[in-house]
C-alpha positions as CSV (number, residue, x, y, z in Angstrom):
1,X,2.4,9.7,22.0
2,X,4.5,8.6,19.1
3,X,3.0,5.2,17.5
4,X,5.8,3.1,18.0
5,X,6.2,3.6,21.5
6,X,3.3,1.3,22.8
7,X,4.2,-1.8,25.1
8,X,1.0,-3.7,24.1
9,X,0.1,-3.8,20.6
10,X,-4.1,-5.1,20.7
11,X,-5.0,-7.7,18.1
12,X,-7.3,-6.8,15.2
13,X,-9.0,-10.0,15.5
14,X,-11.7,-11.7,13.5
15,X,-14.6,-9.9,12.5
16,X,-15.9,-7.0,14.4
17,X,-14.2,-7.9,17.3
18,X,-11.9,-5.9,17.7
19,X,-14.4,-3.5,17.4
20,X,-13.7,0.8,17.5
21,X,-14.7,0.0,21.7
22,X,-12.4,-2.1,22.2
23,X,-9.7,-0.5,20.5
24,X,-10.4,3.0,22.1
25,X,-10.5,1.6,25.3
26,X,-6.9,0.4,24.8
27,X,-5.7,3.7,23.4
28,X,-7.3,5.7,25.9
29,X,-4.6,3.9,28.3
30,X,-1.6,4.2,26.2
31,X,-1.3,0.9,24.5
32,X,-2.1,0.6,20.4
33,X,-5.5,0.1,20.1
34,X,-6.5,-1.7,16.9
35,X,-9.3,-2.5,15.4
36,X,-10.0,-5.2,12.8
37,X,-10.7,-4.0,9.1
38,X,-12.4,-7.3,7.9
39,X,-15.4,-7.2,6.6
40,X,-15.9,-3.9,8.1
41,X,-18.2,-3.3,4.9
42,X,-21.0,-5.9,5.9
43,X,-20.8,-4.8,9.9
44,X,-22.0,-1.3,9.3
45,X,-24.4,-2.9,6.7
46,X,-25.8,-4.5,9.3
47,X,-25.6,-2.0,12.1
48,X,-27.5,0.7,10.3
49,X,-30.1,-2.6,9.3
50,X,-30.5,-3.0,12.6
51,X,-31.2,0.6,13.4
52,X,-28.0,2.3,14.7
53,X,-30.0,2.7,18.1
54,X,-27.3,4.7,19.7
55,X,-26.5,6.6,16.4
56,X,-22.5,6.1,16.7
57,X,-22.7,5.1,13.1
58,X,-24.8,7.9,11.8
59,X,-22.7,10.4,14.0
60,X,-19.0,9.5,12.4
61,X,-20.4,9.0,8.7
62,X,-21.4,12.6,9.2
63,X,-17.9,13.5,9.2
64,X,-17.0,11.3,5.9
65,X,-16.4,14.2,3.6
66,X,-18.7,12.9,1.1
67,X,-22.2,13.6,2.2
68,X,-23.5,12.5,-1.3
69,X,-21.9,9.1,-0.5
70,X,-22.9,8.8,2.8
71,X,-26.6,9.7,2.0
72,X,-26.8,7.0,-0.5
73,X,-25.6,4.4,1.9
74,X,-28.0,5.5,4.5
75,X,-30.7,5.6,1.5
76,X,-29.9,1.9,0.8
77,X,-29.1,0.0,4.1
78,X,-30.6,2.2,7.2
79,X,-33.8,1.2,9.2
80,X,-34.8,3.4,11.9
81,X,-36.1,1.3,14.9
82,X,-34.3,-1.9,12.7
83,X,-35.2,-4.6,10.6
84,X,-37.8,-7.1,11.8
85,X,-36.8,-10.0,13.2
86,X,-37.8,-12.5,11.3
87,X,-36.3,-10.6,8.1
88,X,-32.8,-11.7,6.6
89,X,-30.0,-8.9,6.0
90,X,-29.6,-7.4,3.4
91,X,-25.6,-7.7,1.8
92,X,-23.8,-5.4,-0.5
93,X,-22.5,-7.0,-3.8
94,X,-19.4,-8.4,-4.0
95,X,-15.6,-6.8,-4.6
96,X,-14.8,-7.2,-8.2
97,X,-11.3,-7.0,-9.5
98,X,-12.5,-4.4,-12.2
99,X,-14.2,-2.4,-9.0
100,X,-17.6,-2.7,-8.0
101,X,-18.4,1.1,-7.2
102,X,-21.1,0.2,-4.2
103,X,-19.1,-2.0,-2.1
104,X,-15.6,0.2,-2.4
105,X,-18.2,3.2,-1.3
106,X,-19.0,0.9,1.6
107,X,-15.2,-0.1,2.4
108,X,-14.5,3.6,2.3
109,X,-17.7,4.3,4.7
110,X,-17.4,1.1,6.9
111,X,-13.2,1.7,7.7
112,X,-13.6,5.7,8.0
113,X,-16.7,5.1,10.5
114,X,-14.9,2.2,12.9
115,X,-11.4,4.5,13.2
116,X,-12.8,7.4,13.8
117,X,-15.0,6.3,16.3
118,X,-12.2,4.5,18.4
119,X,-10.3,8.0,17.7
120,X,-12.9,10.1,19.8
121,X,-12.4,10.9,23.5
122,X,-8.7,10.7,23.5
123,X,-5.6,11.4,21.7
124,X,-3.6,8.9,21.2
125,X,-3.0,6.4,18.6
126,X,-5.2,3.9,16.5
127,X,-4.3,1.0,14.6
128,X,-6.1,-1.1,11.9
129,X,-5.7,-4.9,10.8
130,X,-6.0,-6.1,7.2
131,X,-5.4,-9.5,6.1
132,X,-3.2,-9.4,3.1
133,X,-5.2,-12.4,1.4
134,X,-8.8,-11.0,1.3
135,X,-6.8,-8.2,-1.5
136,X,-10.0,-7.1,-3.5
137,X,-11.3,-4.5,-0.5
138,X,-7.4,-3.5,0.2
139,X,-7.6,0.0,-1.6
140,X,-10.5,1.6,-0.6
141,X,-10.8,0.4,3.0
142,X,-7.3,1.9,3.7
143,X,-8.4,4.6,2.0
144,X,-11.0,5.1,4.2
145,X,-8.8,5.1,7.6
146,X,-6.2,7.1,6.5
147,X,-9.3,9.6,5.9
148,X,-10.1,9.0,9.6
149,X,-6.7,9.7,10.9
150,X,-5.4,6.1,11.3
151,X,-1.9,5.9,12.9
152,X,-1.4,2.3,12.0
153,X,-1.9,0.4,9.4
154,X,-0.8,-3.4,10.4
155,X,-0.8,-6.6,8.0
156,X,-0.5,-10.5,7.6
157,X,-1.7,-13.3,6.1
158,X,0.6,-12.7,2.8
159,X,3.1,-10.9,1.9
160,X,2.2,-7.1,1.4
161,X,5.1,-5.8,-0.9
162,X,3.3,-2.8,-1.9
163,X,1.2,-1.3,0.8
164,X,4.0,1.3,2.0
165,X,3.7,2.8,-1.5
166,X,0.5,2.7,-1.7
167,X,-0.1,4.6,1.6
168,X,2.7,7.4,0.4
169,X,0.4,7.4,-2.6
170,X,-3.0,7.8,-0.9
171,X,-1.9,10.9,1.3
172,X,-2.0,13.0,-1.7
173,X,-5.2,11.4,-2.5
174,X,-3.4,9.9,-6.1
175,X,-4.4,6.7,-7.7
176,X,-3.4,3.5,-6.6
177,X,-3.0,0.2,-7.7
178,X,-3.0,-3.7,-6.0
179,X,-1.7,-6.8,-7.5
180,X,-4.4,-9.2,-7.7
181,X,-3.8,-13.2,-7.5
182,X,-5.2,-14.9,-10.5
183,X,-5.3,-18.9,-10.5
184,X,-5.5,-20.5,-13.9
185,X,-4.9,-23.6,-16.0
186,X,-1.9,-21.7,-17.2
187,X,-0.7,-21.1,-13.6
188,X,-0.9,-18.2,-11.6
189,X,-0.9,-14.8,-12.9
190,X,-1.0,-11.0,-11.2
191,X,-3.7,-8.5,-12.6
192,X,-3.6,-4.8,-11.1
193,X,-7.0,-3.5,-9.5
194,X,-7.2,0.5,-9.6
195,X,-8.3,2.8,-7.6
196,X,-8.7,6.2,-7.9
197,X,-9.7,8.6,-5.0
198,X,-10.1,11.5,-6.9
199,X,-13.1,10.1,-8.8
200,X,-14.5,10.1,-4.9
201,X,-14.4,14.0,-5.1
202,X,-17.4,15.4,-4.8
203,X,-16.9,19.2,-5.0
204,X,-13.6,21.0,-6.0
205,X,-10.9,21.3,-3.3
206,X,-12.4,19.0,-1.3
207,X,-9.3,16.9,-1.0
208,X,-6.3,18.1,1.3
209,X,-3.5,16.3,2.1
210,X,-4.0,12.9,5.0
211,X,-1.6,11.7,7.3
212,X,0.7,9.0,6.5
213,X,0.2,5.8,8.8
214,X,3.0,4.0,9.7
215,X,3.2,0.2,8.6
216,X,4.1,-2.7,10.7
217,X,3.9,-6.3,8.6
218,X,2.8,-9.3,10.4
219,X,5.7,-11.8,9.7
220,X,6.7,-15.0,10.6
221,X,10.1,-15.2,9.8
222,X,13.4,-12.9,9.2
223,X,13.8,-14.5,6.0
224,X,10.6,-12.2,5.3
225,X,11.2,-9.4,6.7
226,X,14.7,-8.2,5.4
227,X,12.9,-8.9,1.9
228,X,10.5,-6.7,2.9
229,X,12.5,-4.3,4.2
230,X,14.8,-4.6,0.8
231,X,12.5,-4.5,-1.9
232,X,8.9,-2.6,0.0
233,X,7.6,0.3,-2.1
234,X,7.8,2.4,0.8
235,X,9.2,3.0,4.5
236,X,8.5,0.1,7.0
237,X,8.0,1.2,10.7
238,X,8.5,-2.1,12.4
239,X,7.1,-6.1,12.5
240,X,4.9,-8.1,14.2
241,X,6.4,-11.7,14.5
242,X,3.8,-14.0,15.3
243,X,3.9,-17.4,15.6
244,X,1.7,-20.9,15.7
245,X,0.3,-20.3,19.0
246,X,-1.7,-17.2,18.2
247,X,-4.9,-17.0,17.3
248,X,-6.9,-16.4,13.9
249,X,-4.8,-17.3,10.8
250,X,-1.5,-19.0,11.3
251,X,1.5,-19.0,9.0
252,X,2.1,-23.1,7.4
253,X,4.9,-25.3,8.7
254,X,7.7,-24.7,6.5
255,X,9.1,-28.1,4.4
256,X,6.2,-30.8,3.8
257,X,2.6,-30.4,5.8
258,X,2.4,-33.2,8.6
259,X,0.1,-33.2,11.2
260,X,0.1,-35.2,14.9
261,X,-2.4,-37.9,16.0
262,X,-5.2,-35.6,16.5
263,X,-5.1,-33.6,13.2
264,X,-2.9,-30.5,13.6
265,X,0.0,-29.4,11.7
266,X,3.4,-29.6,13.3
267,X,5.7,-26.8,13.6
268,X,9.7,-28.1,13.7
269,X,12.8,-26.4,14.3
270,X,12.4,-24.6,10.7
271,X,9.5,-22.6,12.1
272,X,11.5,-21.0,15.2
273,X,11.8,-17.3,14.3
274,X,15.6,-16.2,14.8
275,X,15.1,-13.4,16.8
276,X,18.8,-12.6,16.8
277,X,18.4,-11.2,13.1
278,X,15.2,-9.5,13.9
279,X,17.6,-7.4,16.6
280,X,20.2,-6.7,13.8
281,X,17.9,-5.0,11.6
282,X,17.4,-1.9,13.7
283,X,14.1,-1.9,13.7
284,X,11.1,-1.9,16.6
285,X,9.6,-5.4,16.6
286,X,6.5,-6.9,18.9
287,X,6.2,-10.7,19.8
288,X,2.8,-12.1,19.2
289,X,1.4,-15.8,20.0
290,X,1.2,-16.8,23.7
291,X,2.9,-13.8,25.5
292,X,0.0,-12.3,26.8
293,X,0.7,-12.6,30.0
294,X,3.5,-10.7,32.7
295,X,6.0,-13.7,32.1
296,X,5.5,-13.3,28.0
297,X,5.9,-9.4,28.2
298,X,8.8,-10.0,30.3
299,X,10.4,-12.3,28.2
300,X,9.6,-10.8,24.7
301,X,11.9,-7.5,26.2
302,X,14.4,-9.9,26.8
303,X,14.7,-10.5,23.7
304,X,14.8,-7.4,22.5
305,X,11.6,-6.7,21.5
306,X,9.9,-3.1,21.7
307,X,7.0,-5.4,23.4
308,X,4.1,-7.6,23.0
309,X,0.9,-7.9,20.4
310,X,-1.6,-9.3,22.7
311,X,-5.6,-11.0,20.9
312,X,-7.1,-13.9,22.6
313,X,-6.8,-11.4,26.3
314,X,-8.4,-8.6,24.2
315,X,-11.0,-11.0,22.4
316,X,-12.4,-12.2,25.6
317,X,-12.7,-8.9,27.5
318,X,-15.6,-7.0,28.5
319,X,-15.5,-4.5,25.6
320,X,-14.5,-6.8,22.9
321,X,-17.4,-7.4,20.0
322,X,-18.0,-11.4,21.2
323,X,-21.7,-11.2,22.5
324,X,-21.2,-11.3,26.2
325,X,-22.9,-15.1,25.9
326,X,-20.5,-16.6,23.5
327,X,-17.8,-14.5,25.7
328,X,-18.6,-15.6,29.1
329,X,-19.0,-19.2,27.7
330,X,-15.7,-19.1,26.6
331,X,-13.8,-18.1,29.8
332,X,-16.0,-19.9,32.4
333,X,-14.5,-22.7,30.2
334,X,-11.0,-21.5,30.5
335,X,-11.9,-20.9,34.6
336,X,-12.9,-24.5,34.6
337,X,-9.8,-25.8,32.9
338,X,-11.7,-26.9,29.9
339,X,-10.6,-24.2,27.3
340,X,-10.1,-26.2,23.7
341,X,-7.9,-24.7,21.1
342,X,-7.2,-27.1,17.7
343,X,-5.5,-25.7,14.6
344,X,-7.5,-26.6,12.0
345,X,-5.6,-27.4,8.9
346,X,-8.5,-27.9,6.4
347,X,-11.0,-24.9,8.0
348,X,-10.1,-22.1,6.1
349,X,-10.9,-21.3,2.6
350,X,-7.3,-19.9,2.5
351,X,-5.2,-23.0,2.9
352,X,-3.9,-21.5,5.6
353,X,-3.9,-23.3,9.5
354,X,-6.8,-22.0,11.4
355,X,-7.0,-21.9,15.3
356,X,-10.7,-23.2,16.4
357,X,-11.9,-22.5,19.9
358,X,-14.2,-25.4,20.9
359,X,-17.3,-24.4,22.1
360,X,-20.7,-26.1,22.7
361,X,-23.5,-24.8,19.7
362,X,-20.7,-23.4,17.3
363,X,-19.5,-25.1,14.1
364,X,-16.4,-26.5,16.3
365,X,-19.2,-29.1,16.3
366,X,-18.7,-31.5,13.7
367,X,-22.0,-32.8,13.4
368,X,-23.5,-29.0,13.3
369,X,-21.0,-28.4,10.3
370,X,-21.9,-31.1,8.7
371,X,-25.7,-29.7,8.8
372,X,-25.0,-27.0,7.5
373,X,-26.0,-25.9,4.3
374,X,-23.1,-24.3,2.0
375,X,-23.5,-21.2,0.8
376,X,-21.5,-18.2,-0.6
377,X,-23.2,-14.6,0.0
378,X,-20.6,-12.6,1.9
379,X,-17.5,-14.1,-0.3
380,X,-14.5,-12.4,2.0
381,X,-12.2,-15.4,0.9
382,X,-13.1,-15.8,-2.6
383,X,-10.2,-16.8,-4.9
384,X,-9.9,-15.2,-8.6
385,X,-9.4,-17.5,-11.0
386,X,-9.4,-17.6,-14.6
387,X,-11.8,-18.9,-16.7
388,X,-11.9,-21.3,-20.1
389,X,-13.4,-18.7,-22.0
390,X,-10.3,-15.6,-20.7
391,X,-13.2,-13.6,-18.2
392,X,-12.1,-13.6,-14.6
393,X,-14.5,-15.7,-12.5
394,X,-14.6,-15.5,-8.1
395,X,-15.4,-19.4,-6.3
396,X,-14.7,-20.4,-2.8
397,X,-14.0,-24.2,-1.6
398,X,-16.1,-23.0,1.3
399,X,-19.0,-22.5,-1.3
400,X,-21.2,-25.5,-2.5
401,X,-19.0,-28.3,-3.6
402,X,-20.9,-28.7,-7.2
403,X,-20.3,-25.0,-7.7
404,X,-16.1,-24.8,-7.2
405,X,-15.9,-28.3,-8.7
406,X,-18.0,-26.5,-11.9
407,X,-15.5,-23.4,-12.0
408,X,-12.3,-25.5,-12.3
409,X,-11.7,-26.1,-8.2
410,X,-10.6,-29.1,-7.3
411,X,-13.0,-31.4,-5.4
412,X,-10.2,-32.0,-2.5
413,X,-10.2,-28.6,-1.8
414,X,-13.8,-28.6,-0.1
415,X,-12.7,-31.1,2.4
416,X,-13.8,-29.6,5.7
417,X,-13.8,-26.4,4.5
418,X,-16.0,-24.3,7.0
419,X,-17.7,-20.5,6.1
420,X,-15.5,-18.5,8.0
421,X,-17.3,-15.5,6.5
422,X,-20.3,-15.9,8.0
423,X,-19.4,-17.6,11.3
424,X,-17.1,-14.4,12.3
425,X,-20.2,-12.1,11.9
426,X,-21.9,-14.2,13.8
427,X,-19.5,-14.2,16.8
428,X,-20.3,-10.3,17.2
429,X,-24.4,-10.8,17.3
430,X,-25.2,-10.3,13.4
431,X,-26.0,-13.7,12.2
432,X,-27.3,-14.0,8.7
433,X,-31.4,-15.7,9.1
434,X,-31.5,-18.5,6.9
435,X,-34.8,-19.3,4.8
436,X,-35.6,-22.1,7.8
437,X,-35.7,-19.8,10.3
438,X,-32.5,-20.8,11.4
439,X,-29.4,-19.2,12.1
440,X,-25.7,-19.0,10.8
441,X,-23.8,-20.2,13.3
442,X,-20.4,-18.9,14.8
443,X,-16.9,-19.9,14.1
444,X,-14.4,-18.8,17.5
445,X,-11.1,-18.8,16.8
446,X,-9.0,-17.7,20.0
447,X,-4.6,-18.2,20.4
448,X,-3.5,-20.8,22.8
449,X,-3.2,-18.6,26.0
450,X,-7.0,-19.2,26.1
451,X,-6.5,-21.6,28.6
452,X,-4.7,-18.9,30.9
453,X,-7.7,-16.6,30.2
454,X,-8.9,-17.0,33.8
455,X,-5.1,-14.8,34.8
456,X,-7.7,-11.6,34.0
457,X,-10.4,-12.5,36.2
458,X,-11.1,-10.7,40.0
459,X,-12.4,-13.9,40.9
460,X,-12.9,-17.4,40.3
461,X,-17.0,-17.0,39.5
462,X,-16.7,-13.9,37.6
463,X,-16.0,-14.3,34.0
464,X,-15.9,-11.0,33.4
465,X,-12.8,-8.5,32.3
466,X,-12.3,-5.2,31.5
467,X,-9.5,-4.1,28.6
468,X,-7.3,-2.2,31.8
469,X,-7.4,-5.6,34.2
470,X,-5.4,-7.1,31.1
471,X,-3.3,-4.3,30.6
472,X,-2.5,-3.9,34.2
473,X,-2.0,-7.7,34.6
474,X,0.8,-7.8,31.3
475,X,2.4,-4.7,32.7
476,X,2.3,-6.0,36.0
C-alpha cells in the first residue's frame, strides 16, 4: 500500500493516546495509523515501572539494534511485577540543548518500541506525530522510528523547515542538526542542537542504510505551505490542513487576539484556508478539524482533498490509550448531549489556543486547578531562554510562578497556565503520585465533533467503539 494512498489519516493525539494499538488497529484496515511521538520517552519509563506485564515493551526493545542501550534502560527503569503503589515514578532527566545522553537514549528506545509495535501483524503503513514546538527531543525520537520502519513522519505546531533534510540525512545514519529557539533580553536567537547517530554504534557495521519516511506538515494556511514547499531542506509528500475546530493544539487567529463573551479566541475570515491554492500546488492534501464524519469525508473530496485526518473519533474509541473510565465518561456525555469543548487561550505553556474537553474530576475544573500545586518535573514545553550571565537556562510559565518570574519570565505569562505535561500522562492511566498521596490529575483535550461522538456508537446505552465502527461509519 503506498503511504499516500490512505482515505483516513488517524490523529497522533496527546500523550499516549494514540497509542502503537490504536494505530495498528487502523493500519491493519488500510487507513494511516499514527501514533503520537510526545513524550513517548516518559510512557515507556513508566510502562517498564509498572512492570511491562504483557512484555510488549521488552519484546520490541529486543529488536533495537543496540542491546547495550537497551540493557541499560532496562537496568535503570524496569520492575518486574511493578512498582508499589504507593511509590512515585521515577522520570528521566530532562532534554538539554547541548544533549543529555540518557534521555536522547530513551527517545531513541521509547519511539523505536511504539512504531514497531503498531508495525507487527500487518503490512501496511505507520505514521508518527511530532509537535514542532517541543524541538529538544526532535532528533533522536525520529531517529528512533525511522529505525523502526516508520512510513510517516507528520508535523505541526511550528513551522518545521528542516525536517525533510534531516530525515534524508538520518537514512545514511549521518549527523544531524535542529535549530533551537532561544528567548533573550536581546531578542530571539537560533542555536543548533547536534546529533550524531553514529556515536550510537555499538559494534562496527552495525549501521545499514533506513528507509526514508515521507513527510506531511500540519499547516494552517497556503501562505505556509508554498514556503514550505519553496525553501524545505528536503521533498514534501503532502499537508495536513487543520483548522480551529480540531482538537489538541490549535493554530492563533491571525491579526490581533480577541476572544467572545465566554473566553475563546475568534477565528474571522483571515483564518479560512483557501483551499483553491492548496489544489494548485499538485500535491496530496487531508482536511482535519470537524470532518470526521460521512458528510466531512464527503465534503473534504469535494474539495479536492486526497481525504480526511480524523482524532477526537480515534481518541474516544475502544483501543485508544484514554483509560476506559475517563473514555466512557466522555461519550456517555456526548450520548447525553452534554459534550463541552472550550478553546482555552491561556492553558498551554505554548501560547498557543488549546481545546479543553470538560469533564467532571479533571483540571477543566477551575477550582481543582486552582488546587493544584505547580510543579515542573516532566518539562515537555519548556522554553530556552538566555540567561544574564550568557548560559542557556530551560523555565515554563506552567512551572511555579516565583520560579519563571526569577528566570526573566514575565509574570503575565503564568496566568491560567495549566501542566499539560502531566495531565496528558495522566489521561492514559500513568499519573505522577504526589507526596500527599494524591494524584496528578488529567487534562482532555478532544476537537469539536465530540459532541457527534455518539454517530460511532451501536446503541444509545453503549459507549463503547471499536477503531473499524469509525472507519466504516466515515467511509460509509
Amino acid at each position: 500500500m503506498n503511504t499516500l494512498i490512505p482515505k483516513i489519516i488517524q490523529g497522533g493525539m496527546g500523550t499516549g493516546v494514540s497509542n502503537w494499538r490504536l494505530a495498528q488497529a487502523v493500519s491493519r484496515l488500510g487507513q494511516l495509523g499514527v501514533v503520537s511521538g510526545t513524550g513517548l520517552d516518559h510512557i515507556l519509563i513508566r510502562r517498564l515501572q509498572d512492570g511491562d506485564p504483557e512484555g510488549h515493551m521488552r519484546h520490541a526493545l529486543n529488536h533495537l539494534p543496540f542491546p547495550k542501550m537497551v540493557q541499560r534502560i532496562l537496568d535503570t527503569y524496569f520492575i518486574p511485577g511493578g512498582k508499589p503503589a504507593n511509590a512515585p515514578y521515577r522520570n528521566s532527566g530532562f532534554h538539554t540543548v547541548e544533549g543529555n545522553r540518557g534521555p536522547q537514549e530513551m527517545c531513541i528506545a521509547a519511539n523505536f518500541v511504539e512504531v514497531f509495535l503498531a508495525r507487527q501483524g500487518h503490512s501496511n503503513p505507520v505514521g508518527i506525530n511530532y509537535l514542532e514546538k517541543i524541538q529538544l527531543p526532535h532528533l533522536p525520537s525520529i531517529y528512533g522510528a525511522m529505525l523502526a520502519g516508520v512510513s510517516v513522519v507528520i508535523m505541526g505546531a511550528g513551522i518545521p523547515i528542516e525536517v525533510p533534510g534531516i530525515l534524508d540525512a538520518l537514512v545514511n545514519h549521518e549527523s544531524v542538526s535542529y535549530p533551537i529557539q532561544v528567548t533573550g533580553a536581546g531578542g530571539a536567537e537560533v542555536v543548533r542542537m547536534v546529533f550524531d547517530p553514529r556515536e550510537l554504534q555499538e559494534e562496527a557495521g552495525q549501521l545499514t542504510a533506513l528507509h526514508r519516511p515521507s513527510f506531511l506538515p500540519i499547516v494552517s494556511s497556503d501562505t505556509l505551505a508554498t514556503m514550505l514547499l519553496r525553501r524545505a531542506s528536503g521533498s514534501i509528500q503532502g499537508f495536513i490542513i487543520e483548522g480551529p475546530l480540531a482538537g489538541g493544539h490549535n493554530a492563533p487567529p491571525r491579526g490581533k487576539l480577541q476572544l467572545s463573551a465566554s473566553g475563546e479566541p475568534i477565528y474571522g475570515a483571515r483564518d479560512v484556508v483557501k483551499l483553491e491554492s492548496f489544489r494548485a500546488m499538485n500535491v496530496p492534501f487531508w482536511l482535519a478539524g470537524a470532518y470526521g464524519s460521512a458528510a466531512g469525508f464527503q465534503a473534504a473530496l469535494a474539495e479536492g482533498a486526497t481525504g480526511i485526518q480524523a482524532g477526537t473519533a480515534f481518541a474516544l474509541c475502544e483501543e485508544s490509550g484514554l483509560t476506559p473510565e475517563l473514555r466512557r465518561a466522555l461519550v456517555r456525555n456526548a450520548q447525553a448531549g452534554k459534550a463541552e469543548i472550550f478553546t482555552d487561550p491561556c492553558a498551554s505553556p505554548t501560547g498557543f489556543p488549546f481545546k479543553v474537553a470538560k469533564l467532571e474530576g479533571t483540571l477543566s475544573e477551575p477550582d481543582l486547578y486552582a488546587k493544584r500545586k505547580r510543579r515542573c518535573d516532566l518539562g515537555f514545553l519548556r522554553e530556552v531562554y538566555r540567561k544574564d550571565d550568557g548560559a542557556i537556562g530551560y523555565r515554563c510559565p506552567a512551572e511555579p510562578v516565583a520560579n519563571y518570574v526569577a528566570k526573566g519570565g514575565k509574570i503575565e505569562d503564568t496566568v491560567n497556565r495549566k501542566c499539560l505535561c502531566n495531565g496528558l500522562v495522566s489521561n492514559v492511566g500513568m499519573p505522577q503520585l504526589l507526596p500527599d498521596g494524591s494524584h496528578e490529575l488529567p487534562v482532555l483535550t478532544l476537537g469539536d465533533d465530540f459532541v457527534h461522538a455518539s454517530q460511532f456508537c451501536k446503541s444509545p446505552d453503549n459507549p463503547d467503539f471499536t477503531a473499524a465502527d469509525v472507519i466504516r461509519t466515515i467511509l460509509g
